[in-house]
C-alpha positions as CSV (number, residue, x, y, z in Angstrom):
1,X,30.2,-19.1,-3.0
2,X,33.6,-20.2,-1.4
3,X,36.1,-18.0,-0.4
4,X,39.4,-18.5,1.0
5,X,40.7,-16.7,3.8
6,X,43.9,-16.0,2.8
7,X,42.5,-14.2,-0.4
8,X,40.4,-12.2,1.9
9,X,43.8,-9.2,2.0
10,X,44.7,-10.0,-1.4
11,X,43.6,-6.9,-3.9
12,X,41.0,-8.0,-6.1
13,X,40.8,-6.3,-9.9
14,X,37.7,-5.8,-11.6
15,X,37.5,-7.8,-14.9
16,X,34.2,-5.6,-16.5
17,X,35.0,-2.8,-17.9
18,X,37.4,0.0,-17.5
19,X,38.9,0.4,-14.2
20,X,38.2,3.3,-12.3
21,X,40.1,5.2,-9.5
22,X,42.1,2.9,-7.1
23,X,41.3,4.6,-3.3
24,X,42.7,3.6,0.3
25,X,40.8,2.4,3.2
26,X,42.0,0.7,6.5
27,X,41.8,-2.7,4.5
28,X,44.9,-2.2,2.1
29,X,44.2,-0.8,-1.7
30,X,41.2,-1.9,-3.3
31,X,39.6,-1.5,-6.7
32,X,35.7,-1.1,-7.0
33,X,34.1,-2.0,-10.0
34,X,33.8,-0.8,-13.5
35,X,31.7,2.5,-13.9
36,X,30.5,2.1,-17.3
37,X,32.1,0.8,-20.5
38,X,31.6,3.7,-22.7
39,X,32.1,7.6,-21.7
40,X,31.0,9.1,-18.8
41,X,30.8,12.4,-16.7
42,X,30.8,12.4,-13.0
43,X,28.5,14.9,-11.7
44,X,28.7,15.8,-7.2
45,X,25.9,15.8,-4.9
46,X,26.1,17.2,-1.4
47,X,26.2,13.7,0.1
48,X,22.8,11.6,1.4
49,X,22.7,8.7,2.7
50,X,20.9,6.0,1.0
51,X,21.6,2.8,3.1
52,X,22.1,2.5,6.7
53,X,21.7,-1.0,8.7
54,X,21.8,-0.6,12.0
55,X,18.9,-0.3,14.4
56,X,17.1,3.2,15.0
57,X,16.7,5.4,14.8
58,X,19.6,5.0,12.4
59,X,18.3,2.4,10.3
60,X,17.7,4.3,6.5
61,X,16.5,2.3,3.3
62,X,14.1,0.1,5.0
63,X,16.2,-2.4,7.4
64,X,17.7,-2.3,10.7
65,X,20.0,-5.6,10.9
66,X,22.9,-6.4,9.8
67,X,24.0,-8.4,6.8
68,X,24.7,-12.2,6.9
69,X,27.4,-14.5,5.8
70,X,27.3,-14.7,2.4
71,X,24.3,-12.4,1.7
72,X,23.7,-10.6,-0.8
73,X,21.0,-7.1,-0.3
74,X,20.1,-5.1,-3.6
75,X,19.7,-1.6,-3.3
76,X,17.6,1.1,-5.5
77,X,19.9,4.0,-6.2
78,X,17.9,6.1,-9.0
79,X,15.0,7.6,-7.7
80,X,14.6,8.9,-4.1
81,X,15.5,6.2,-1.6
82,X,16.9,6.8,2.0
83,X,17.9,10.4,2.0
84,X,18.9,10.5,-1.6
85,X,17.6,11.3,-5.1
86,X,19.1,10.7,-7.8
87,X,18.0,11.2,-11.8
88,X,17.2,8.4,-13.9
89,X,19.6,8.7,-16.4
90,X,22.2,8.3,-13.9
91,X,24.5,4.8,-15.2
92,X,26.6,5.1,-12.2
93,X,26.6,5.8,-8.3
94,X,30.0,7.0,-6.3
95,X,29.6,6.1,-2.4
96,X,31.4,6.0,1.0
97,X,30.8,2.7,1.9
98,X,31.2,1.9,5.6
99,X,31.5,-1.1,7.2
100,X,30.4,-1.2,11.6
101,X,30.6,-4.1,14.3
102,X,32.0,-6.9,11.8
103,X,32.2,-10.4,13.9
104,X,34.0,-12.1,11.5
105,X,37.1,-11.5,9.3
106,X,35.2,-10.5,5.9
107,X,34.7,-8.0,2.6
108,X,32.1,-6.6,0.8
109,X,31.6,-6.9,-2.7
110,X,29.4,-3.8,-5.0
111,X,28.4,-4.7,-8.3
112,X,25.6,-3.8,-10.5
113,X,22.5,-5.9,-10.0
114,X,22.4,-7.1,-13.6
115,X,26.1,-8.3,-13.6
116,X,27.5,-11.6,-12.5
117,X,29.2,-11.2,-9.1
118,X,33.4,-10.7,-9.5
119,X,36.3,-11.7,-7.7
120,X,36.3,-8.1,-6.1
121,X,36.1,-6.4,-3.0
122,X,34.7,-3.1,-2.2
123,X,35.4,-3.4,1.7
124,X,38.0,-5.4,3.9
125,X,37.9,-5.5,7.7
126,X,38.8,-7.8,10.5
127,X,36.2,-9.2,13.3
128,X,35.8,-6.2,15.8
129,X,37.9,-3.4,14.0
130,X,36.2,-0.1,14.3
131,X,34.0,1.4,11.3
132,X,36.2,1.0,8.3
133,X,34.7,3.6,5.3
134,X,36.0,2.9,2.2
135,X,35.5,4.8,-1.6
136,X,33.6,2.7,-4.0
137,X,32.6,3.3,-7.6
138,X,30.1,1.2,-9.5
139,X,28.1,0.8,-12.7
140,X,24.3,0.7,-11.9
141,X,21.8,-2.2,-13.6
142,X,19.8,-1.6,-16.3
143,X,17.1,-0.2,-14.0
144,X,19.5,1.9,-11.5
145,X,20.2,-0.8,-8.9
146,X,23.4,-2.6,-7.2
147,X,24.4,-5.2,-5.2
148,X,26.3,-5.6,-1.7
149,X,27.7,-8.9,-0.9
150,X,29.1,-10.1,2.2
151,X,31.8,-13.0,2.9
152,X,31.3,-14.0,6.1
153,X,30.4,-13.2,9.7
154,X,27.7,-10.3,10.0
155,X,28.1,-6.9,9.6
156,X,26.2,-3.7,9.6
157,X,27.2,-1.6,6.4
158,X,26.1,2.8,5.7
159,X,26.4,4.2,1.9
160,X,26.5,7.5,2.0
161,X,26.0,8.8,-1.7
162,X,28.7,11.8,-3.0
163,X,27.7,11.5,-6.5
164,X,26.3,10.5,-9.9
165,X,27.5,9.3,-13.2
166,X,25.8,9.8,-16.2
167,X,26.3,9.5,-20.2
168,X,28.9,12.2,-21.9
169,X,26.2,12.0,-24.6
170,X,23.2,12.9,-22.1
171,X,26.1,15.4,-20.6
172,X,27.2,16.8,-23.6
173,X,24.1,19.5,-24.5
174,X,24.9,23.1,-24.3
175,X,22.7,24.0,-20.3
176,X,20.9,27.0,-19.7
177,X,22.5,30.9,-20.5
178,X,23.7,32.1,-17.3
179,X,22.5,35.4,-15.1
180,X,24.0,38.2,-16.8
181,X,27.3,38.9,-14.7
182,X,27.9,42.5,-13.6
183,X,28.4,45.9,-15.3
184,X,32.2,46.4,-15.7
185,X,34.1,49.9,-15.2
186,X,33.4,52.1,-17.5
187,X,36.7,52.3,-19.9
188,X,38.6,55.7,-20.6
189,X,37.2,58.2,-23.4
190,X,37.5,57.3,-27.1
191,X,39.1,59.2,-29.8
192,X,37.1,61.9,-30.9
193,X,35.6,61.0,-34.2
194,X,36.5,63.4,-37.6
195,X,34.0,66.3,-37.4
196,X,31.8,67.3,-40.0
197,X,32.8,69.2,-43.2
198,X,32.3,72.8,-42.5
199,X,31.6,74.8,-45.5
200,X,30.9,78.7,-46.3
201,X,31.2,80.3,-49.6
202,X,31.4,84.0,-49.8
203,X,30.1,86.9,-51.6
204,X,30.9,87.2,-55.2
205,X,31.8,90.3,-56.8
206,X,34.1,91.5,-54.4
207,X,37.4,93.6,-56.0
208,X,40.5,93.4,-55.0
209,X,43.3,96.6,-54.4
210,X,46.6,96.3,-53.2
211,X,47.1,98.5,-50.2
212,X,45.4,95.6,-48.4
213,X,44.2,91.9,-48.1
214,X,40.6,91.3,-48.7
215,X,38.5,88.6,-46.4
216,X,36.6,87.0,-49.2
217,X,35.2,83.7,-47.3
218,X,35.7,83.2,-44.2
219,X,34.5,78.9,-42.1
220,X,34.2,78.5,-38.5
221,X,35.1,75.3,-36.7
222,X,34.0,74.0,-33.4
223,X,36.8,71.6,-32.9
224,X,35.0,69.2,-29.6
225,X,38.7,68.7,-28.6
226,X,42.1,69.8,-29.3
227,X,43.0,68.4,-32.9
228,X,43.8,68.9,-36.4
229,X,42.1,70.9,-39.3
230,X,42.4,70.7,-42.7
231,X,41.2,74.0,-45.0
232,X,40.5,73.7,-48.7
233,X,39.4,76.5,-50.6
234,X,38.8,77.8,-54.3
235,X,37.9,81.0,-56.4
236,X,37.6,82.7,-59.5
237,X,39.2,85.5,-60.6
238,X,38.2,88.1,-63.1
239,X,40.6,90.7,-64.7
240,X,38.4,92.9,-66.7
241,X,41.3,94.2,-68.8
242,X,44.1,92.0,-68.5
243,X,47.4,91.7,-66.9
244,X,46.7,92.1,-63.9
245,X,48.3,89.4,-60.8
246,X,46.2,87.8,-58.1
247,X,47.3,86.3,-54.9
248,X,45.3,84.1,-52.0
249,X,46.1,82.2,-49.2
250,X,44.4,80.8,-45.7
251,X,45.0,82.2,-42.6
252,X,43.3,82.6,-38.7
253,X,44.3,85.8,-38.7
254,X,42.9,88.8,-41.8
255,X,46.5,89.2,-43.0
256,X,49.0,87.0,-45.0
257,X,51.3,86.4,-42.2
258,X,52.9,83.1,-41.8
259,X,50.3,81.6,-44.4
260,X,50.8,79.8,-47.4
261,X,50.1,82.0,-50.4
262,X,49.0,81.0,-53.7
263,X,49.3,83.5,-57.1
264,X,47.1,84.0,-60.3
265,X,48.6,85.7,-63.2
266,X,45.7,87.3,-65.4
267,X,46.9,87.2,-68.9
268,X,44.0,88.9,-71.3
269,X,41.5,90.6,-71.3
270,X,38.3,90.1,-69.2
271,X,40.1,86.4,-68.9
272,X,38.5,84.1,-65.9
273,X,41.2,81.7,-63.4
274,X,41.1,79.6,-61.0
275,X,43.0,79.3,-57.6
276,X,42.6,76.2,-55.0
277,X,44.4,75.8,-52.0
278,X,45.2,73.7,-49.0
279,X,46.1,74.0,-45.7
280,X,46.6,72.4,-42.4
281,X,46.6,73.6,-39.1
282,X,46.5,72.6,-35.1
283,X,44.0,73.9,-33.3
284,X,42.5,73.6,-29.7
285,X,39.3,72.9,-28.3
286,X,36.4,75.2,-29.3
287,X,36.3,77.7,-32.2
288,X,38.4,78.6,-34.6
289,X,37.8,81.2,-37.5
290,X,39.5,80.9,-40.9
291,X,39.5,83.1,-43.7
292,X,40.2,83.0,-47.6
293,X,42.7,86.0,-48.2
294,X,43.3,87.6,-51.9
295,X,44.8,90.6,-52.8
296,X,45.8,92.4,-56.2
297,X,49.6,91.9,-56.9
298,X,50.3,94.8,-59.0
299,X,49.2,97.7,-60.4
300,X,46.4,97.9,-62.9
301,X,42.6,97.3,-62.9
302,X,41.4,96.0,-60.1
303,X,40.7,92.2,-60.4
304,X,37.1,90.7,-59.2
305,X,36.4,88.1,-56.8
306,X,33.8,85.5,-58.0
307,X,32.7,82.1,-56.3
308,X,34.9,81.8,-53.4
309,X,34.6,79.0,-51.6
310,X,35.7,77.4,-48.8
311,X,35.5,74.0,-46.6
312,X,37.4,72.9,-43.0
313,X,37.5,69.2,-41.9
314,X,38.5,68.5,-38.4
315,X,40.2,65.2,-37.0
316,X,41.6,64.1,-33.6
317,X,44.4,62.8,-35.0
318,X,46.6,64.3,-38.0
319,X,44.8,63.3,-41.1
């Protein structure tokens, strides 16, 4: 094949393919050829070096002389050859490409075995420059091989390996779960949750008088942190003649101070009513006692406590 010597410093374009990544070497800008046609993900190696010409004990990939004019060498990238393995589903080799000790003014040209030779150069040097490395990408053959071709003169070429391309489709699979990456800090306290329903119901039977206030349930709760509770309670009420007023209310303390206070008004004889109430509180950490308080209002016969009842719900936050 004739070349001109004039085209030897002239950038050469691959015509196969899609281009791939335009690098620098001593020898001006030059464009390798084509990695593949269709999709592709480049995966690094630590670099090996698959093909070294010169005599040993640096010779690597089987010869130690350098290459002719207008010779063309084909080299086995898949597989393990020189210090290199790579897998066989790889459809494309990255490589430093360095050229050593060229006598004449020449290039090299790296193509994919299977592939007609193009009007491209991988390598440009003059006779007696010093080793000139150079970035080259190329698309492998059908069965993982390429070719090196050089103009004129000999030279003695190294490929070091810095990488593989393979299919985005062979790529794309989800890999292997990962090791388990380490236990974080452990994060501040939650909220306390809303504590069980405490519940008590007291002693039926119980009358009332009005020189006092009669405890006639009393609830415990063991708040596990300063918080809010909410007291429900209910009786009944018997006035065995009639007439007679009842009033209840919730408090921490045995007395109806500062508590709300709720009233039942008997109105016949040996009639039954009913009194609920509700009330809130804060409260710290710990126990708190709270009682159901009734006493009579007014004069007359002495009204009877039956069924009380009464239920505490705590929360960390108001409810």
């Amino acid at each position: 094949m004739k070349h001109q010597r004039g085209s030897l410093w002239r950038s050469r374009w691959a015509a196969i393919g899609a281009a791939v990544a335009v690098t620098l070497g001593s020898g001006g800008v030059l464009v390798a050829h084509a990695v593949s046609s269709g999709a592709s993900s480049f995966v690094a190696v630590t670099p090996c070096r698959l093909y070294d010409t010169r005599p040993a004990p640096n010779s690597t990939g089987g010869r130690s002389t350098p290459l002719g004019t207008a010779e063309v060498v084909t080299l086995t990238v898949r597989g393990t050859n020189g210090t290199c393995t790579i897998p066989s589903d790889a459809i494309g080799v990255s490589a430093n490409v360095t050229t050593l000790d060229g006598t004449a003014q020449s290039f090299l040209t790296i193509f994919p075995a299977d592939a007609a030779q193009p009007n491209a150069s991988s390598n440009n040097w003059t006779a007696g420059q010093s080793a000139t490395p150079n970035k080259v990408d190329s698309k492998l053959s059908a069965d993982g091989k390429i070719k090196v071709f050089n103009a004129a003169g000999t030279v003695d070429i190294i490929v070091d390996v810095v990488g593989y391309y393979e299919s985005s489709a062979s790529a794309s699979g989800t890999g292997p779960a990962g090791p388990a990456g380490p236990v974080g800090p452990v994060g501040p306290a939650g909220q306390a949750a809303v504590g069980g329903v405490d519940f008590a119901e007291g002693a039926g039977g119980v009358a009332l008088n009005t020189s006092a206030e009669t405890v006639v349930a009393t609830v415990t709760v063991a708040a596990p942190s300063a918080g809010f509770v909410v007291v429900s309670a209910t009786t009944n009420i018997r006035d065995v003649v009639g007439g007679v007023s009842t009033r209840c209310g919730i408090s921490k303390a045995a007395t109806f101070d500062s508590v709300r206070v709720s009233q039942s008004q008997i109105v016949s004889s040996a009639n039954l009513s009913s009194l609920a109430l509700v009330q809130g509180f804060t409260v710290p950490a710990g126990n708190t006692t709270f009682n159901l308080l009734c006493q009579q209002a007014n004069a007359g016969t002495a009204p009877v406590i039956e069924n009380p009842m009464i239920v505490a719900t705590f929360s960390a936050t108001r409810l």
